[in-house]
Every structure is written in C-alpha cells, then in structure tokens.
C-alpha positions as CSV (number, residue, x, y, z in Angstrom):
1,X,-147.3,258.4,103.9
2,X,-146.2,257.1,100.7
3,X,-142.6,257.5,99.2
4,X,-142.5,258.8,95.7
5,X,-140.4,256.5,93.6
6,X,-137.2,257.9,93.0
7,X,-137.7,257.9,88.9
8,X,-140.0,260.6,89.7
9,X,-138.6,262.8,91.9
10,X,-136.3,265.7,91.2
11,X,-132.9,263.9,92.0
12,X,-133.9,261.5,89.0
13,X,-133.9,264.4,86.7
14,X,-130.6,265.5,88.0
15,X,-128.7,262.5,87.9
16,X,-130.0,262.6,84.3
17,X,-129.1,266.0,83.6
18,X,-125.3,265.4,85.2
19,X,-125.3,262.3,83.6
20,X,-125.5,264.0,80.1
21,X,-123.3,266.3,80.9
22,X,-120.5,264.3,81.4
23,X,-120.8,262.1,78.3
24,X,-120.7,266.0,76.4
25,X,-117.8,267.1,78.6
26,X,-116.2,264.1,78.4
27,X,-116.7,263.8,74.4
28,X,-115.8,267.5,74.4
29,X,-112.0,266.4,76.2
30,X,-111.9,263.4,73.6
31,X,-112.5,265.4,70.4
32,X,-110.1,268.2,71.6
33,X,-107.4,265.8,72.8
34,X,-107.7,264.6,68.4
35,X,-108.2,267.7,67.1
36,X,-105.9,270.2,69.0
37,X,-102.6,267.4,69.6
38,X,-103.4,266.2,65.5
39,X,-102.3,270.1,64.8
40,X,-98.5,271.1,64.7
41,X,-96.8,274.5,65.7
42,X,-96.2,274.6,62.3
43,X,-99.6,273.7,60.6
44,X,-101.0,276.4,62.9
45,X,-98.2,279.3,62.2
46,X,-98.5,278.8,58.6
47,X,-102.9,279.1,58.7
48,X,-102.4,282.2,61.2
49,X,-99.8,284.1,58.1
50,X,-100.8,282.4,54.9
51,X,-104.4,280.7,55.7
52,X,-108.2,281.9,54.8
53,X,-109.0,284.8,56.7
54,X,-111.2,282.2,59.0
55,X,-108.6,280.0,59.3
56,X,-106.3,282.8,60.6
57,X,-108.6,283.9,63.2
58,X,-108.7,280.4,64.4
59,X,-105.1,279.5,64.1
60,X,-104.2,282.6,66.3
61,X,-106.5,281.6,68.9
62,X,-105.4,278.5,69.6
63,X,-101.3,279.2,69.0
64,X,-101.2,280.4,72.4
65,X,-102.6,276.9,74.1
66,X,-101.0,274.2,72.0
67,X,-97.3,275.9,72.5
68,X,-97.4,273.8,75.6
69,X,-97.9,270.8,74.2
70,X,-97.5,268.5,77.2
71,X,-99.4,270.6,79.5
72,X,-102.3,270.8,77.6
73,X,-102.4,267.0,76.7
74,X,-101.9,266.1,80.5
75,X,-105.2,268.5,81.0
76,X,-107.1,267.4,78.6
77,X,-106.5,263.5,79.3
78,X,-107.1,264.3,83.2
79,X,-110.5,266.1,82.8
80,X,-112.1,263.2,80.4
81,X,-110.5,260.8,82.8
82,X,-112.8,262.6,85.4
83,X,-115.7,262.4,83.2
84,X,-115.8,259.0,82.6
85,X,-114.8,258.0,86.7
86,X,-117.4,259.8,87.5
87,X,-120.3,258.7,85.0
88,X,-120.8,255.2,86.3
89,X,-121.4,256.7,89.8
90,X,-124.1,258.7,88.9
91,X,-125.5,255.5,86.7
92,X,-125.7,253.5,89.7
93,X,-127.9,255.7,91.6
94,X,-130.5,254.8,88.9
95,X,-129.6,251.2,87.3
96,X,-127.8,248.0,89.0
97,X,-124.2,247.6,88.6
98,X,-124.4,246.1,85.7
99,X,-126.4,248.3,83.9
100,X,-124.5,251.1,84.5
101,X,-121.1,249.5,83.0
102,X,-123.3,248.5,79.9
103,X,-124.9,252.0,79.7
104,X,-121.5,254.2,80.6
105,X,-119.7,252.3,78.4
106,X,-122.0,252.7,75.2
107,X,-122.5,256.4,76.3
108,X,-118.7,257.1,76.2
109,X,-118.1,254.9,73.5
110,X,-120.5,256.1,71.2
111,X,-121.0,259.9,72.0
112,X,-117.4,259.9,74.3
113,X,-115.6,258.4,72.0
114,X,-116.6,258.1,68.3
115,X,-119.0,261.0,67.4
116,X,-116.8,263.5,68.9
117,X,-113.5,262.4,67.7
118,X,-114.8,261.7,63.9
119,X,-115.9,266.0,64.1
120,X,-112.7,267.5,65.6
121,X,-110.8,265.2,63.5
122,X,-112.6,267.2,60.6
123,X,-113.1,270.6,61.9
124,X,-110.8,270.7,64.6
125,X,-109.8,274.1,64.1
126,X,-113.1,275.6,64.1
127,X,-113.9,273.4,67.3
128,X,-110.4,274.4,68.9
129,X,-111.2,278.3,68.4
130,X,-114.3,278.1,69.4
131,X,-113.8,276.3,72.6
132,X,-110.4,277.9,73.6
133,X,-111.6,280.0,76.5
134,X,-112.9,277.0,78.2
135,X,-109.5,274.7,77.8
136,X,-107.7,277.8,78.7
137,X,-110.2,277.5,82.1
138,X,-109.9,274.1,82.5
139,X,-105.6,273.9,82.1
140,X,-105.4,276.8,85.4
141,X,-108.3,274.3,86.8
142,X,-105.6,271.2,86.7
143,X,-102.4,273.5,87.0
144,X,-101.0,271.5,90.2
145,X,-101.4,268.2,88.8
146,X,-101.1,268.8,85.2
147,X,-98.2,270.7,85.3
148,X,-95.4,268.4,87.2
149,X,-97.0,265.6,85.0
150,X,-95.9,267.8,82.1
151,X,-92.8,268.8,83.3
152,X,-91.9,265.3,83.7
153,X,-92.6,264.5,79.9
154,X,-90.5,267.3,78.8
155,X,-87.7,266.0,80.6
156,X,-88.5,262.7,79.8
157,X,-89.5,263.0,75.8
158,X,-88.3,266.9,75.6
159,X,-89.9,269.9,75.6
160,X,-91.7,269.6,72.0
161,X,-90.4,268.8,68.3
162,X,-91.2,270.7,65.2
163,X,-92.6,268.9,62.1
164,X,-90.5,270.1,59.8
165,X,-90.0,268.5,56.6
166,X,-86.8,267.3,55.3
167,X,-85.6,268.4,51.4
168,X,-86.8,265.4,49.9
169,X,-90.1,265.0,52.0
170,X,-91.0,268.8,50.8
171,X,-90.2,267.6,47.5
172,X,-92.8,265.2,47.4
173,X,-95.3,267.3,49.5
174,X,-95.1,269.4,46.6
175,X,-95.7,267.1,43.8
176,X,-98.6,265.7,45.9
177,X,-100.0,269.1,45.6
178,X,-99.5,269.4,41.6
179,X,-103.1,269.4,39.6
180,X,-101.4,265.8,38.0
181,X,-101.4,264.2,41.2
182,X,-105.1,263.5,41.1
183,X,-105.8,264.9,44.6
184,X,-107.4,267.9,44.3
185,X,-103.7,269.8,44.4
186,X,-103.5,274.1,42.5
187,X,-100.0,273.2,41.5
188,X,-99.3,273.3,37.5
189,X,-96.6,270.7,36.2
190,X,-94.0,273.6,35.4
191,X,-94.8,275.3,39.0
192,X,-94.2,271.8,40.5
193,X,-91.0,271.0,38.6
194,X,-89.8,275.0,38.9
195,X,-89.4,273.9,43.1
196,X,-88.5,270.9,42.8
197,X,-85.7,271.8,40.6
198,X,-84.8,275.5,43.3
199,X,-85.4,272.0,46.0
200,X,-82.7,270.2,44.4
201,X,-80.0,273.2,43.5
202,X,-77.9,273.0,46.6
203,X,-77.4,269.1,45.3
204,X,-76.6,269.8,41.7
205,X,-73.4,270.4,40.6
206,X,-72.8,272.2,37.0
207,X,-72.2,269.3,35.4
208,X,-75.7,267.9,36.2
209,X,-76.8,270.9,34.2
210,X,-74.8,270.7,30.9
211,X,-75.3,269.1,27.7
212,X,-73.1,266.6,26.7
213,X,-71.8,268.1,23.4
214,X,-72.3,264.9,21.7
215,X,-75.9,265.9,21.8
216,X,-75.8,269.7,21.0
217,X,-76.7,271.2,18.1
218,X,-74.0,273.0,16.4
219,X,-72.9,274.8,13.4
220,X,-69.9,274.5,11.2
221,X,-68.0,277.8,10.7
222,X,-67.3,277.3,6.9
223,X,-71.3,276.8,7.0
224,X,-73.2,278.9,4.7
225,X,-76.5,280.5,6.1
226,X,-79.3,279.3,3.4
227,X,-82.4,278.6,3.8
228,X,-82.0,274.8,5.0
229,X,-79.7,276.0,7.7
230,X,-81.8,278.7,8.7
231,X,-85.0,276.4,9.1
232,X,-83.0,273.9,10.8
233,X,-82.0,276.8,13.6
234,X,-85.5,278.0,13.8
235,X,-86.6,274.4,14.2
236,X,-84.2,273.9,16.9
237,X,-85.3,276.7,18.9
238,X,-82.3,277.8,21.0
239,X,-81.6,281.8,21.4
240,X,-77.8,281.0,20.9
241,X,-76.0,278.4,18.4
242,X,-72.2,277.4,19.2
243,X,-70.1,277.4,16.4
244,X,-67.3,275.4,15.5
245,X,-63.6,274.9,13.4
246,X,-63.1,271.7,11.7
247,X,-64.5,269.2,14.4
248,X,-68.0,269.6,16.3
249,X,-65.6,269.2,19.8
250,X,-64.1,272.2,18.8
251,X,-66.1,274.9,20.0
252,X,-64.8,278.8,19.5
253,X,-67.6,280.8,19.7
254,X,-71.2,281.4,19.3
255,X,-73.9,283.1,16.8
256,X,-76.9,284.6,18.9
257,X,-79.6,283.7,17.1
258,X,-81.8,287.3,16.9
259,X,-78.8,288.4,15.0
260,X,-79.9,286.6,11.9
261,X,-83.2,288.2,11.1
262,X,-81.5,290.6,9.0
263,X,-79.8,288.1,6.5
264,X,-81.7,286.8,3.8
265,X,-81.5,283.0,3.2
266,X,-81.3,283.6,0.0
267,X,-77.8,285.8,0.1
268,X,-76.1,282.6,2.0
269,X,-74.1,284.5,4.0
270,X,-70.9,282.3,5.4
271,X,-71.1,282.0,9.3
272,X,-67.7,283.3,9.4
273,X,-69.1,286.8,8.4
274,X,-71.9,286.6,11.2
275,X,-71.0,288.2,14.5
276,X,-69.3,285.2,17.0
277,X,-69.0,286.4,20.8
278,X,-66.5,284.0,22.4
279,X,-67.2,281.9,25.2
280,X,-65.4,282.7,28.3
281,X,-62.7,280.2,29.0
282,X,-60.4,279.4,31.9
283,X,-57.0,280.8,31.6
284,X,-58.2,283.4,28.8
C-alpha cells in the first residue's frame, strides 16, 4: 500500500498552520515588548487624565500592566523566546536543517522582527489596549519564572524610575511645542514665553526683573505737561511714569498715567500740580 507523501497529508497542514502561528505570536511579543516598555508611567497617567477620549480608554487599560515594569518585560521576552525556539522545530519536520534556519530566520526577521515592531512603535497604544487581556493571560502563564527573574532586576536596577523632566528639560519641551518651532507644536510665542518665564521664577531674583534706571523713562518735576510731553508719554506706553527732583536718579514719586486724560495739552499744567503717589521705600 502506498504512503502518501507527507506534503499532503494533514500533519503538513499543521505544521504549517503552527508554524504561522508562532511567527504572529512571536511578532505579537516583539511589537509589545516596543510598544508597551517605549511608554512611561507618566506618558500613560497624563493620556488616561488629559488625553483624547480614545487615548484615555487606552491609557487606563494598560496602566494596570506596565506598573510592573520588570515583570512584564521578563514575560514578554520569555514567551517570544519560546516562539522563536520552537519555530525551527516545526520547520525541520518539513525542510532540511538548513532550510529551516534560512526560513525561521527570514520569518522572524521580517514578520518577528521588523513589520511588528515598525506598528507598535506607531500605534502602540492602540495595539497595547487592544491586546491587554491576552498579556494579562500570558504574565499569570509565566508567573513562576518571570516573577523571581523580575524580582531580581528590581533589586538589582530598582524597582522602576519615573521620567520626569527636570526644570530646564521642561523648558525646552515646551518651546519644542511652540507653533515657531516648526514641528507641528499649538503653543503661541507669548504662551511659550509666559511658562518659561512661571519655569524660571524660583531662579530669578528681583533684580533680574528691574530696569536699570539709566534706561527708564522719566519725567522732570518742574516739567510742564504740553503737548510734546504728552505725546512722548503716550508713545512710551507705560500705565505709570516716575517722576523726578533735579537729577533723573532721584526718584520721589510717580504720575499714573490715566490720570492725565483730563488735562488739556494745551493748559501745560506743571507736573508738580498732577497727583504723585510715592513709592514705598525701606525705612519710611
């Protein structure tokens, strides 16, 4: 009786059928091992409060399995290490030796490797979410072994860090985000310079704020109020003036500049007669 050749008969199919199933799984591990370790506790809190509504539901699914960090990488890593052992055995129940390192290694490269890792790098919240119930399987699935490996990185490289950005690194997130940068950023030049500047306060000290008074605009007392003068505030700009006695160092007071809408240039008032408000002085 004859034998039927092995490329037709049903164990042939399912050695092909397992055989494409690990190159998936196994692309599946190395696309979630990106896509899920590439995303911070951080990135994923701030989606889950201040996302898109989609990116919320997402973030909030897959909060609850990247918190342990190590366990899930040592999960992940283990299963697509299991994958891959395992596809050349199947191969070689079909090709030589050979051909089953040539053809496990394009499958994993190509469809293992590259194709998976180039989506999750791109949508790997999306795939995360979607997928979660299934990593959430597989981690209770490699508990005994994953978790001492685990433990032994948290002793060994700690528990977990938080990607937090230091003053000046937020500084320049932000100005990366401005609509000037060029790179697609919502941020307007004032809004961008209005954090930067609350970014930088703590640093600042009053004098960084001041004007030398070489370069302010003052007024001389004995000054008359006509219409040069008056043009020459409004042209300046400023809501106060300071006034000074003799010298432009020597500052006693100063005009607020809503005040003088009721004098006429034309009646050159003296600033003496104008209202001064004194400036608060130490010792007074």
């Amino acid at each position: 009786m004859a034998v039927e050749h092995k490329c037709c008969s049903t164990e042939f199919f399912l050695y092909i059928v397992i055989i494409i199933l690990l190159v998936l799984f196994a692309g599946l591990m190395s696309g979630l091992t990106l896509g899920l370790m590439s995303l911070s506790l951080v990135d994923l809190e701030v989606l889950s409060k201040s996302g898109t509504p989609q990116d919320r539901k997402h973030a909030e699914k897959i909060l609850p399995v990247v918190k342990n960090q190590h366990l899930l990488l040592c999960t992940l890593l283990i299963c697509n290490a299991a994958a891959m052992e395992a596809l050349p055995i199947f191969l070689d129940g079909l090709v030589s030796a050979w051909g089953a390192i040539l053809i496990s290694v394009t499958l994993i490269l190509m469809f293992g490797e590259i194709l998976p890792q180039s989506v999750c790098s791109r949508y790997g919240l999306a795939v995360g979410a979607a997928v979660t119930p299934v990593v959430r399987l597989l981690v209770w699935i490699c508990f005994p072994v994953a978790y001492p490996i685990s433990k032994l990185l948290d002793y060994l490289l700690g528990k977990g860090h938080v990607a937090l950005f230091r003053r000046a690194e937020l500084k320049t997130l932000v100005n990366l985000h401005g609509n000037e940068a060029g790179k697609g950023g919502e941020l307007t030049h004032d809004e961008t310079t209005i954090i930067a500047g609350a970014l930088e306060l703590t640093e600042k000290t009053a004098k960084d704020s001041m004007t030398p008074i070489s370069e302010t605009f003052t007024i001389d007392i004995n000054a008359k109020l006509d219409s040069s003068l008056m043009q020459l505030i409004l042209d300046k700009g400023h809501s106060r003036v300071p006034v000074y006695y003799e010298q432009p160092t020597n500052i006693i007071g100063l005009i607020l500049v809503k005040n003088l809408l009721s004098i006429h240039p034309a009646d050159e008032v003296p600033v003496k007669n104008v209202t001064i408000r004194k400036i608060p002085r130490k010792g007074w």
